[in-house]
C-alpha positions in Angstrom: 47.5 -76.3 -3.9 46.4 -73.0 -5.2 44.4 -70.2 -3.4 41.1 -71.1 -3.3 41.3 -75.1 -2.1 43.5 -73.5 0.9 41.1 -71.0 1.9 38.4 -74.0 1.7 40.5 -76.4 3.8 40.9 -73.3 6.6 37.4 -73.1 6.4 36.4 -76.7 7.0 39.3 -77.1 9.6 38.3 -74.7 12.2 34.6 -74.8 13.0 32.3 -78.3 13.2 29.7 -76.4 10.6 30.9 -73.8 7.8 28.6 -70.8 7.2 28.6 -69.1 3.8 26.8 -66.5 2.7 25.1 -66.7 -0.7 27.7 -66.0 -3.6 25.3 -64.2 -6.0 27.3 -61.5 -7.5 25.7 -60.9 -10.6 24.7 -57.2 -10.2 28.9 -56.4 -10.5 28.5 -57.3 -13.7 27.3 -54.4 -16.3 28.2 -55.5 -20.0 29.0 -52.8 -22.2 26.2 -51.6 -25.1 26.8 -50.8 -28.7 23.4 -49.8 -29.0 23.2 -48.9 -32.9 26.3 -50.5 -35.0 27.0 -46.8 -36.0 26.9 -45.5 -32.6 30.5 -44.8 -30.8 31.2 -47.0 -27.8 30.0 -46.2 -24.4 32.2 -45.4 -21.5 33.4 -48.2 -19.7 30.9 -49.1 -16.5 32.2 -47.7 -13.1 32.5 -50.9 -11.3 34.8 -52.9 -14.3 37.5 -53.4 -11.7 35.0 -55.0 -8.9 33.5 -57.2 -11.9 36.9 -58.4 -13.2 37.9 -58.9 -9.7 34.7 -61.1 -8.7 35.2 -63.2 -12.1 38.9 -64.0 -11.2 38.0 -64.6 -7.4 36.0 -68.2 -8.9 33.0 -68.0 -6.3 31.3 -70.3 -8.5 34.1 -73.1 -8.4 34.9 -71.8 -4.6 31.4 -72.9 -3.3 31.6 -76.1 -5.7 35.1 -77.4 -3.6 33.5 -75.8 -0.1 30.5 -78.3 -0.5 32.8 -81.0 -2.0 35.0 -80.9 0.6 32.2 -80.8 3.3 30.6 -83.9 2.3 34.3 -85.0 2.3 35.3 -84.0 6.3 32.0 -84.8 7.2 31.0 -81.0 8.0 27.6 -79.5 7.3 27.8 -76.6 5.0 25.0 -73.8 6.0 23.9 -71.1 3.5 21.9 -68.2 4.3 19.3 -67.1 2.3 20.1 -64.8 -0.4 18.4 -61.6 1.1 19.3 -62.4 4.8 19.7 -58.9 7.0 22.9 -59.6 7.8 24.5 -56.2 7.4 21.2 -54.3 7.8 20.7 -56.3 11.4 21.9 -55.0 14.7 24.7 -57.7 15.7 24.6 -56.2 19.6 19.9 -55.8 20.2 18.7 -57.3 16.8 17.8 -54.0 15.7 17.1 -53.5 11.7 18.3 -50.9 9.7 16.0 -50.7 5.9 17.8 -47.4 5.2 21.2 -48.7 5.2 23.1 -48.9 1.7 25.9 -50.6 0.1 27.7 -47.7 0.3 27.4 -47.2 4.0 30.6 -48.3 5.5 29.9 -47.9 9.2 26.2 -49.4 10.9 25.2 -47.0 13.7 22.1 -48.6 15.6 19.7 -46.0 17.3 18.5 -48.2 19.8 21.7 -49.5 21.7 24.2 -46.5 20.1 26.5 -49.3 18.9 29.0 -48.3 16.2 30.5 -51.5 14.3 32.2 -51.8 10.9 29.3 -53.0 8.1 31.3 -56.1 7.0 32.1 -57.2 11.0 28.5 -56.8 12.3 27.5 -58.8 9.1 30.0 -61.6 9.7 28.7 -61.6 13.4 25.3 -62.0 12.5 26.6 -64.7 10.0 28.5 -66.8 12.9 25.0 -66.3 15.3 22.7 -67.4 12.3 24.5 -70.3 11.6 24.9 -71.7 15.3 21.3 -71.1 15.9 20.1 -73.7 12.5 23.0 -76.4 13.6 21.5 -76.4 16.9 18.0 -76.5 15.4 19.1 -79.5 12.8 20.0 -81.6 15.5 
């Protein structure tokens, strides 16, 4: 069983509905340009390691067996919209942040002073999005 279908099954195993976040990742991706034939080659993009990493991680082929495998176990599989707040969203008072960048590691919200890693008040957000539409589907 290789990486990705036990990931999948760990998914499926532990909660009665499996939120995902959209897996659009092709901004990593920056192809290199010969623009004239005669021209020398330009330097390699910055982010060559992220974009080798997402192409070996599958997510194509990851959410393919995730909504397999749902349909399978009888789970529901619930996707967030592509350019859901997630990180950007207060996980403590709701409070949105437009100023916050990829780069910003930390989320500090002004209104409740809470101080929360970017990637954990995201997945927070993710858990409370995706209990609020199960219980909304039925």
């Amino acid at each position: 069983m290789n990486r990705l279908q036990a990931q999948n099954l760990k998914l499926l195993k532990t909660p009665p509905s499996t939120p995902a976040p959209p897996l659009g990742a092709n901004g990593a991706y920056k192809p290199m340009r010969r623009p004239h034939r005669t021209a020398p080659r330009e330097r390699a993009p910055r982010n060559r390691k992220l974009a080798k990493a997402i192409a070996d991680m599958g997510f194509f082929e990851f959410r393919r067996q995730l909504e397999y495998k749902c349909k399978l176990y009888g789970s529901q599989l619930i996707v967030a919209d592509r350019f859901f707040p997630s990180s950007k969203t207060c996980s403590n008072c709701g409070w949105y942040n437009p100023d916050l960048k990829l780069s910003d590691r930390w989320f500090l919200c002004i209104e409740c002073s809470s101080f929360i890693e970017r990637d954990w008040n995201a997945a927070i957000n993710l858990s409370r999005w995706s209990h609020r539409q199960a219980q909304a589907c039925g």
